[in-house]
VOPAGU-2260 file (C-alpha; in pm, 1 decimal, decimal comma):
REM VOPAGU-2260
SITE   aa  ch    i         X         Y         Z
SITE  UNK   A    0   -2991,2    -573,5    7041,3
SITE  UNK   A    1   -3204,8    -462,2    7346,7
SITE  UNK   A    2   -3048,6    -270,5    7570,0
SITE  UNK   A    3   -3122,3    -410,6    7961,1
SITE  UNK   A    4   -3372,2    -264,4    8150,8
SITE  UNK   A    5   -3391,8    -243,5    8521,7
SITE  UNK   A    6   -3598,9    -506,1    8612,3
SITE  UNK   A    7   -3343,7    -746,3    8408,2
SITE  UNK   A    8   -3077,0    -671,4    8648,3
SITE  UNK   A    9   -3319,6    -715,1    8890,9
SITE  UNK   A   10   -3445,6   -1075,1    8754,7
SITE  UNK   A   11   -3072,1   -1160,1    8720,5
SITE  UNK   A   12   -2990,5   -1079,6    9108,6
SITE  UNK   A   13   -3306,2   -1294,2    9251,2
SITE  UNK   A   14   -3174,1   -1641,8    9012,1
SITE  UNK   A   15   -2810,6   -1576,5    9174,3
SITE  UNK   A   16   -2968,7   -1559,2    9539,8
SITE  UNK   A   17   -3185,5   -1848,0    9464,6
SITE  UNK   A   18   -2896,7   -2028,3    9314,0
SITE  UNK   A   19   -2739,5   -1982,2    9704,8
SITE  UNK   A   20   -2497,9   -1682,8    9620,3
SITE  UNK   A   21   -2187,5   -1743,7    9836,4
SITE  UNK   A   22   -2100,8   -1389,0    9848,9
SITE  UNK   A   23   -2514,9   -1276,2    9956,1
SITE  UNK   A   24   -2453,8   -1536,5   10255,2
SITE  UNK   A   25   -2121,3   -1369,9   10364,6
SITE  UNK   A   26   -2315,1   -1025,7   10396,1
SITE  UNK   A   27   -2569,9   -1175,6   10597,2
SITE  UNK   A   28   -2410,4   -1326,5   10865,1
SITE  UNK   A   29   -2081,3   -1103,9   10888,9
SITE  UNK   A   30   -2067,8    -728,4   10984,3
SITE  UNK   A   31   -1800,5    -638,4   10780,9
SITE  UNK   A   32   -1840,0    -283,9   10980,9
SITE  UNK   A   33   -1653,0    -377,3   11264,5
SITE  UNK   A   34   -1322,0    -394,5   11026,4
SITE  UNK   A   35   -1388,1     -16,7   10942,5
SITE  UNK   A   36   -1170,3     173,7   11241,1
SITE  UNK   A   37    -863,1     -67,5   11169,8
SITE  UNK   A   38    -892,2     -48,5   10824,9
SITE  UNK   A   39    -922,5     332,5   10835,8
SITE  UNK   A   40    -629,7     351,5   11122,3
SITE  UNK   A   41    -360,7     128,8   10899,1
SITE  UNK   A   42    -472,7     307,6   10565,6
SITE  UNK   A   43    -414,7     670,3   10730,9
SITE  UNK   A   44    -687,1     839,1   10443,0
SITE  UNK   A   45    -644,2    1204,0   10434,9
SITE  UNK   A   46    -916,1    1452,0   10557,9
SITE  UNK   A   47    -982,8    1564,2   10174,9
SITE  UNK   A   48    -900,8    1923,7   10218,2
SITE  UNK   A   49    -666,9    1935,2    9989,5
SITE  UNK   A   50    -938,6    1807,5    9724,6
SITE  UNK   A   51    -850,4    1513,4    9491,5
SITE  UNK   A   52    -986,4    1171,5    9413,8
SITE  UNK   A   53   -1214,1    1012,6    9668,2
SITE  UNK   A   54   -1029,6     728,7    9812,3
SITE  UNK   A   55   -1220,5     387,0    9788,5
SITE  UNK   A   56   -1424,9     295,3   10118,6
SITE  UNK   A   57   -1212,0      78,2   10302,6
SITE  UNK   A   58   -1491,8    -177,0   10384,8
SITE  UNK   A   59   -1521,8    -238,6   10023,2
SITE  UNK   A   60   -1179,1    -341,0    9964,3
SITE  UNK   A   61   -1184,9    -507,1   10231,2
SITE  UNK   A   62   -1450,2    -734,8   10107,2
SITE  UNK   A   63   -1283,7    -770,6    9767,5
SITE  UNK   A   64    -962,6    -874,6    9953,7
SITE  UNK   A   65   -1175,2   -1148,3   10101,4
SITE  UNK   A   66   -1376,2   -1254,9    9729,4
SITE  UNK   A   67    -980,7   -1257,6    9644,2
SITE  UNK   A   68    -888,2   -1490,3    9876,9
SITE  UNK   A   69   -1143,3   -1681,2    9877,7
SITE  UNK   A   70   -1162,3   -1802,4    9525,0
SITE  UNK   A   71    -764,6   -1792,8    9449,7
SITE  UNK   A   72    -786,7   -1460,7    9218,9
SITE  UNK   A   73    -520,5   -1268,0    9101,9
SITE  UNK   A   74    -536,8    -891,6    9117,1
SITE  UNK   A   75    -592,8    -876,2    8692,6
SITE  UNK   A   76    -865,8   -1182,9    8742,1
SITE  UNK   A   77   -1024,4    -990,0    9021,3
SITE  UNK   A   78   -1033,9    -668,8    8856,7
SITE  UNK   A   79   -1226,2    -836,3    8537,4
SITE  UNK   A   80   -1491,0   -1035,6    8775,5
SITE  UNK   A   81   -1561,6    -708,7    8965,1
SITE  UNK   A   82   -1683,3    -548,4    8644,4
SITE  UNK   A   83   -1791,1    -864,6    8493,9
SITE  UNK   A   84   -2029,7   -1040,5    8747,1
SITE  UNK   A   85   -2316,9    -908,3    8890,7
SITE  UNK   A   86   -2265,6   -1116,9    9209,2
SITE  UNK   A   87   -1889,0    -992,8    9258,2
SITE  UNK   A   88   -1984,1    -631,1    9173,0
SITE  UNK   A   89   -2308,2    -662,9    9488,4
SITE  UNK   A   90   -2129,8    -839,2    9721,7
SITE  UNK   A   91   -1760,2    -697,3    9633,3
SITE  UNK   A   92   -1583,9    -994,8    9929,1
SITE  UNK   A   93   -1257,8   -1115,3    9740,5
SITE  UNK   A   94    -908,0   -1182,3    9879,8
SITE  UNK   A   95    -605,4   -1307,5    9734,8
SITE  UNK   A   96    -452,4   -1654,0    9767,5
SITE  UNK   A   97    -299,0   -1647,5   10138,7
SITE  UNK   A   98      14,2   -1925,2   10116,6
SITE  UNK   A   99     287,6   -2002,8   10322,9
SITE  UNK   A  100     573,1   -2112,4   10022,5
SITE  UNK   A  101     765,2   -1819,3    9890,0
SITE  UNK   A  102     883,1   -1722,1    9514,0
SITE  UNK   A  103    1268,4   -1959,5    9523,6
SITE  UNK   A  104    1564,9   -1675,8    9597,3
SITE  UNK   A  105    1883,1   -1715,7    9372,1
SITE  UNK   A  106    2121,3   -1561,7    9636,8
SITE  UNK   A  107    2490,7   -1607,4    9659,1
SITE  UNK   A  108    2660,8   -1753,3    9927,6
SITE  UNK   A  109    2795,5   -1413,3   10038,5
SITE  UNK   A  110    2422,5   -1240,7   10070,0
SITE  UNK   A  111    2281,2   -1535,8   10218,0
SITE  UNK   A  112    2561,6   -1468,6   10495,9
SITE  UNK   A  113    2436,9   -1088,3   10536,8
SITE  UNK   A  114    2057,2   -1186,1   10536,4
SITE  UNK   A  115    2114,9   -1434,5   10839,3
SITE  UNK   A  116    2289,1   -1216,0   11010,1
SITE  UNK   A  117    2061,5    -899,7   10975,2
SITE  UNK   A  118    2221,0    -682,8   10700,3
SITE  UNK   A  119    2154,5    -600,4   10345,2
SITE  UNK   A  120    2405,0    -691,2   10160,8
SITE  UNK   A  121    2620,3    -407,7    9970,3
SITE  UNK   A  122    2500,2    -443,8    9571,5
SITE  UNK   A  123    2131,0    -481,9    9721,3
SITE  UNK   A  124    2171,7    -139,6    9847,2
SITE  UNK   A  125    2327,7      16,2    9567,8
SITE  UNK   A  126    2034,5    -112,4    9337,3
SITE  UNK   A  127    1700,8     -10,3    9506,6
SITE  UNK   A  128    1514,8    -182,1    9224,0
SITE  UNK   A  129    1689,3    -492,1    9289,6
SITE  UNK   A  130    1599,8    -449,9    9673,8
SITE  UNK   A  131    1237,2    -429,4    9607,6
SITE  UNK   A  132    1253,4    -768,2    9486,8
SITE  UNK   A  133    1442,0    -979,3    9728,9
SITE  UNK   A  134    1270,6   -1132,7    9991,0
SITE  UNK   A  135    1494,4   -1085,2   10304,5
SITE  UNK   A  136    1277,6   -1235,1   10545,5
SITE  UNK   A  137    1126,1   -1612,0   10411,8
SITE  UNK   A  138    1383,1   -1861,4   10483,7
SITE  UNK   A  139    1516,2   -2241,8   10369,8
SITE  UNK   A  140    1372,1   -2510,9   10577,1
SITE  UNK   A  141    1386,1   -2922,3   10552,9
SITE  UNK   A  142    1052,5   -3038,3   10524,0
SITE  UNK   A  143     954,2   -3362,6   10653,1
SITE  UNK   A  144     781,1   -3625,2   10414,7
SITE  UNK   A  145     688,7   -4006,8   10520,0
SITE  UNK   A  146     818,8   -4233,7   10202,8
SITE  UNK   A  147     615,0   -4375,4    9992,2
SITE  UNK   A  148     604,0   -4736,6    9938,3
SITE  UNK   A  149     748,1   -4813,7    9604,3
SITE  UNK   A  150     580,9   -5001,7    9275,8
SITE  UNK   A  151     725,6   -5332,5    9459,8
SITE  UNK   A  152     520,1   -5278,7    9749,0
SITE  UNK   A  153     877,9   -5202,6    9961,8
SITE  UNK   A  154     907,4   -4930,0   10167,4
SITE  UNK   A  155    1241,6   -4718,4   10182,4
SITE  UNK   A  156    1450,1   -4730,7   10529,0
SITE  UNK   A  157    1452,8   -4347,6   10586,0
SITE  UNK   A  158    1206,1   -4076,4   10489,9
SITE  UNK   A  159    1254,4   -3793,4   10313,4
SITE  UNK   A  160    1342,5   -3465,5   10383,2
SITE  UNK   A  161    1268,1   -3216,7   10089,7
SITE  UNK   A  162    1398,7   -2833,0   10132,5
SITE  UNK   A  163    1138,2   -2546,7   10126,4
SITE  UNK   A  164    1146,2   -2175,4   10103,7
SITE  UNK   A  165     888,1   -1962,6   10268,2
SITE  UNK   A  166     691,4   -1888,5   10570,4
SITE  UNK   A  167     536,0   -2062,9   10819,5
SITE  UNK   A  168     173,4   -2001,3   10989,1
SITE  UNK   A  169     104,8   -2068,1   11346,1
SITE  UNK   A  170    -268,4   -2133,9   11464,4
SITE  UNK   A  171    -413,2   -2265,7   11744,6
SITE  UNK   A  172    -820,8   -2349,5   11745,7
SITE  UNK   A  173   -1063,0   -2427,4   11979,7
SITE  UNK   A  174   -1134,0   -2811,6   11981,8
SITE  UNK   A  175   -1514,0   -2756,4   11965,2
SITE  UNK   A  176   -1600,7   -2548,2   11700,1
SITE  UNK   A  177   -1233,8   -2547,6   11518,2
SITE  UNK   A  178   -1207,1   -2193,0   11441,3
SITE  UNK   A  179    -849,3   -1991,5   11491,1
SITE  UNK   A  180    -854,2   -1834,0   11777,8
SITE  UNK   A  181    -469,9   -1726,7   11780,3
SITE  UNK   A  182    -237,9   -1706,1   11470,5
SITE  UNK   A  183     122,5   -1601,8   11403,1
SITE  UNK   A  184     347,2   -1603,0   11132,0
SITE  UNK   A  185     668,5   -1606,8   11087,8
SITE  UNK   A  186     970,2   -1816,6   10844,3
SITE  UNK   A  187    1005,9   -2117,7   10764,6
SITE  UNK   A  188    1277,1   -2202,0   10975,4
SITE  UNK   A  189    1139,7   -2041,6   11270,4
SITE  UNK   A  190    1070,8   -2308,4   11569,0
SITE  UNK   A  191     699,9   -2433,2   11644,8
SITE  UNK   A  192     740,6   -2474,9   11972,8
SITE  UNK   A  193     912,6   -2163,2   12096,5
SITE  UNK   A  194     579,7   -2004,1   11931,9
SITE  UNK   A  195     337,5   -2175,5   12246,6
SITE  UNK   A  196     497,7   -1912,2   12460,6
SITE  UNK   A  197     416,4   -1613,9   12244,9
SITE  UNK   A  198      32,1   -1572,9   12249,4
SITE  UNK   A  199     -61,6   -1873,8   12046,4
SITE  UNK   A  200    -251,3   -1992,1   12350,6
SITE  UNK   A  201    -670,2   -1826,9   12452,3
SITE  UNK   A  202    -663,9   -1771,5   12830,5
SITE  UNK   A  203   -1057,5   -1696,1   12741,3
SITE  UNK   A  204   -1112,5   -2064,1   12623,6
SITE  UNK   A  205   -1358,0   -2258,4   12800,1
SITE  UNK   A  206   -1095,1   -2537,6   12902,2
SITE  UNK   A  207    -778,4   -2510,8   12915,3
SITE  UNK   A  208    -670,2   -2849,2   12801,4
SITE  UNK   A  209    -354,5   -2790,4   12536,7
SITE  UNK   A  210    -317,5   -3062,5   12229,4
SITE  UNK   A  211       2,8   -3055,6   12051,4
SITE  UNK   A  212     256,3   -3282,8   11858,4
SITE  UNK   A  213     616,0   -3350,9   11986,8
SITE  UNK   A  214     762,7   -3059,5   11904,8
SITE  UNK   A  215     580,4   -2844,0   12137,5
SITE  UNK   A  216     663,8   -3077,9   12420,4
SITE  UNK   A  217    1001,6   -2917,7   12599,0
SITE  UNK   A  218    1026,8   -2819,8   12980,7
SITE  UNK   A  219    1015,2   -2431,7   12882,6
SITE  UNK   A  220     680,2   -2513,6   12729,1
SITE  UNK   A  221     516,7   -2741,0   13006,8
SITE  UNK   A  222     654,9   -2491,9   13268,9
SITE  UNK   A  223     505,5   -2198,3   13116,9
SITE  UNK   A  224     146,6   -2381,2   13066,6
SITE  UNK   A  225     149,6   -2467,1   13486,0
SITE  UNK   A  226     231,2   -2130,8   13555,2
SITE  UNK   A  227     -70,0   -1993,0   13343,6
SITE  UNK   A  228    -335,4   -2244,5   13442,1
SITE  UNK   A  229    -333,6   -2440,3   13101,3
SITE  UNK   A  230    -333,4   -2864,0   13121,5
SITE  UNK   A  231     -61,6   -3015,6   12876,4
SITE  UNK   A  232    -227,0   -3263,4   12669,5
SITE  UNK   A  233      71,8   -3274,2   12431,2
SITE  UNK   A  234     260,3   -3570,2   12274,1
SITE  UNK   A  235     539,3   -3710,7   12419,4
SITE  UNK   A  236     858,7   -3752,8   12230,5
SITE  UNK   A  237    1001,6   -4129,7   12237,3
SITE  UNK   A  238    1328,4   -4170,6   12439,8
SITE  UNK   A  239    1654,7   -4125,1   12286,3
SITE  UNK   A  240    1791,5   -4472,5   12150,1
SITE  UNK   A  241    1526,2   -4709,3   12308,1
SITE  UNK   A  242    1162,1   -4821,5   12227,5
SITE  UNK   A  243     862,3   -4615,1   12246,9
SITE  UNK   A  244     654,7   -4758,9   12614,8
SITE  UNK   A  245     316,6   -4884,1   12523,2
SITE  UNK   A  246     136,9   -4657,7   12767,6
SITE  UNK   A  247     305,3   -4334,5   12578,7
SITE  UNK   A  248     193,9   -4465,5   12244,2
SITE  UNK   A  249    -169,4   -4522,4   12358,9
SITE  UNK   A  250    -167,8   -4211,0   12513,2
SITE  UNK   A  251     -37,5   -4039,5   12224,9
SITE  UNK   A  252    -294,5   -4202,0   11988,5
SITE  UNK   A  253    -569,2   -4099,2   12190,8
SITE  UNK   A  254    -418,8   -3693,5   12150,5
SITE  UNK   A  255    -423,5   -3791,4   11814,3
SITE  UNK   A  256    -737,9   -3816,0   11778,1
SITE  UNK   A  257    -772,8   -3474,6   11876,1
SITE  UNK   A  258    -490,4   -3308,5   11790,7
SITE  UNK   A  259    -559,1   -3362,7   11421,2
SITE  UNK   A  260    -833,3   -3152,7   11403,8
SITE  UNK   A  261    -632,8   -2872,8   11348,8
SITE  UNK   A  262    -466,6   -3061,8   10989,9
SITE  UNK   A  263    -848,1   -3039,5   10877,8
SITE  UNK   A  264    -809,7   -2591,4   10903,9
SITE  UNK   A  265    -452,6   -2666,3   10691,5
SITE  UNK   A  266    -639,1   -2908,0   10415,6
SITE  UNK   A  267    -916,1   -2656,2   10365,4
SITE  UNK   A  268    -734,5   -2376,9   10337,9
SITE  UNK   A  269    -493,6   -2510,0   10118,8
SITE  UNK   A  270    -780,4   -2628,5    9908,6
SITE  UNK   A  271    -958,0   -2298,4    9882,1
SITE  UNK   A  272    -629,9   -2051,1    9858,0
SITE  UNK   A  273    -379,0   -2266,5    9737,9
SITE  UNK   A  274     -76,7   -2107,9   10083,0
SITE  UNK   A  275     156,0   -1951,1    9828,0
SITE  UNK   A  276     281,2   -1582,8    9975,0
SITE  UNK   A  277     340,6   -1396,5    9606,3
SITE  UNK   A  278     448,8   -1080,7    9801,4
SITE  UNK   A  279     813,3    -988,7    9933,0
SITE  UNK   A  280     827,9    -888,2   10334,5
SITE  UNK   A  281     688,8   -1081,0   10604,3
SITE  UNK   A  282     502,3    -767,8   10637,5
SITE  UNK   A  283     285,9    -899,4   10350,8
SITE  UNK   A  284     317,2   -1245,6   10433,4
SITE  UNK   A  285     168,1   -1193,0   10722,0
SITE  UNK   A  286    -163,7    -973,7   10598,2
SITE  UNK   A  287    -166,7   -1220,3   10360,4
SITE  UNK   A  288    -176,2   -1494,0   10617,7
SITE  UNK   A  289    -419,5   -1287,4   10832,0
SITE  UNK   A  290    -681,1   -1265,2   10522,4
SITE  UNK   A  291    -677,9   -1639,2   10479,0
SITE  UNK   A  292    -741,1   -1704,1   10870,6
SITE  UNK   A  293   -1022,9   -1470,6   10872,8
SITE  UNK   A  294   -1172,3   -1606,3   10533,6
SITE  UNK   A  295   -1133,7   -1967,2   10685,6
SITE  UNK   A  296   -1344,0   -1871,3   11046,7
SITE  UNK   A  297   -1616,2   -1662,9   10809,8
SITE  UNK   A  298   -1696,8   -2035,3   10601,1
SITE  UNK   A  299   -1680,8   -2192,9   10871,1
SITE  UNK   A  300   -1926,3   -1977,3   11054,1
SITE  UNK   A  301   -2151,0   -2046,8   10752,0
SITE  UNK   A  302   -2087,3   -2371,7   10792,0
SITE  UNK   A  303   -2214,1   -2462,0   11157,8
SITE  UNK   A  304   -2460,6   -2188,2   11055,4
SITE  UNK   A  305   -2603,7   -2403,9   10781,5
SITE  UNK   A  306   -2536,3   -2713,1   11041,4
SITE  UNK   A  307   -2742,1   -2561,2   11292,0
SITE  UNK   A  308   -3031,1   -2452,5   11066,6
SITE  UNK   A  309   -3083,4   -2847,2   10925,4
SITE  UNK   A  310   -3072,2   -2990,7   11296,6
């Protein structure tokens, strides 16, 4: 068989640029450097004066984290690509599938007690391997679902409300250009409107219009947006026990047509990542989190990039 030469590899690198390498375009257009001093602050690297194994450049991982990520690897699939492809092992931008459901907990009624109120419960702490495993932070939520209509073209009285285990991500985006701005997570049960209040909102946007579905709307939340110079374009909720006024619901479609721009950031990252948190710890859920947000703004700086470029 003949063995390679340089000017192979070389031949094999050009047809994956020309082919429109995903992973080249990344490198272009994002300086990956400016990660470097956080990366190197949360990783706390020794000096090396005590000799030993190099440790990894942080940068590097980093960019595998966002290849990861980006194309729904697991650690095992990543490790193969990376010494597989020639495009993965140039490039080296991977992260790992960033999700917002949570691995099911079988919990008795006893520890799920403790965990709401803030302690471990006794046989977790006796059994530290047992510990490691139990997610003490995601938490059971109701989520809403409209009904469907049924083979008989009928559609059911009430909607469904299906229970879900997890996290929850918070994001706001700036209506022009759509990319997260502000993000937060936290669990599933956690309110999404007590969130507006705790730095989900730019005070460096452009405008300071605020779109929002009903359950941002409260007084807490439109007292807090007067007082900081933001203009409350959210929905308003339909009175208790009487019909929703015709003005509200045109002025509520017309948010609509606004507000759902942010549904368009969940749909694509759920389509590229998949939202499933496979650590334990919001800790992790939230780098996880974190990693998909900044994955999401880099494609869809390529994006307008490429937008720009044909216009």
């Amino acid at each position: 068989m003949k063995q390679s030469g340089f000017f192979d590899v070389e031949e094999r690198l050009a047809r994956l640029s020309g082919f429109g390498d995903q992973l080249e375009a990344f490198s272009r257009t994002v300086d990956f450097e400016v990660f470097c001093p956080d990366l190197e602050k949360a990783l706390a690297y020794s000096d090396g004066s005590k000799g030993g194994r190099p440790p990894f450049d942080p940068v590097l991982m980093f960019k595998i984290l966002v290849i990861q990520t980006l194309n729904t690897l697991s650690d095992e699939r990543t490790e193969y690509l990376i010494n597989d492809r020639l495009s993965f092992m140039r490039s080296g931008q991977i992260l790992d599938a960033t999700l917002v459901a949570a691995p099911k907990q079988r919990n008795t009624n006893a520890e799920k007690n403790d965990l709401r109120k803030g302690r471990i419960p006794q046989d977790w702490q006796d059994k530290p391997s047992k510990l490691s495993h139990k997610d003490r932070h995601a938490r059971w939520t109701l989520k809403f679902t409209k009904a469907k209509r049924q083979d008989d073209g009928t559609i059911p009285s009430s909607d469904l409300d299906i229970p879900f285990f997890g996290y929850k991500s918070h994001v706001s985006i700036d209506r022009k250009f759509r990319f997260i701005r502000k993000w937060k997570t936290t669990d599933a049960a956690a309110s999404d409107g007590a969130r507006l209040r705790e730095g989900l909102l730019d005070k460096t946007n452009t405008a300071s219009s605020v779109w929002a579905d009903t359950a941002y709307r409260s007084k807490a939340n439109e007292d807090f947006m007067e007082r900081e110079g933001f203009v409350s374009k959210v929905h308003r909720k339909k009175p208790h026990l009487k019909p929703m006024p015709r003005y509200i619901q045109r002025s509520n479609a017309g948010k609509s047509v606004i507000r759902s721009r942010v549904e368009h950031v969940f749909a694509d990252q759920k389509s590229q990542t998949g939202l499933f948190i496979r650590a334990v710890g919001i800790t992790r859920a939230t780098m996880r989190i974190g990693l998909a947000n900044i994955v999401y703004n880099m494609r869809r700086f390529l994006f307008l990039e490429r937008l720009n470029a044909s216009a």
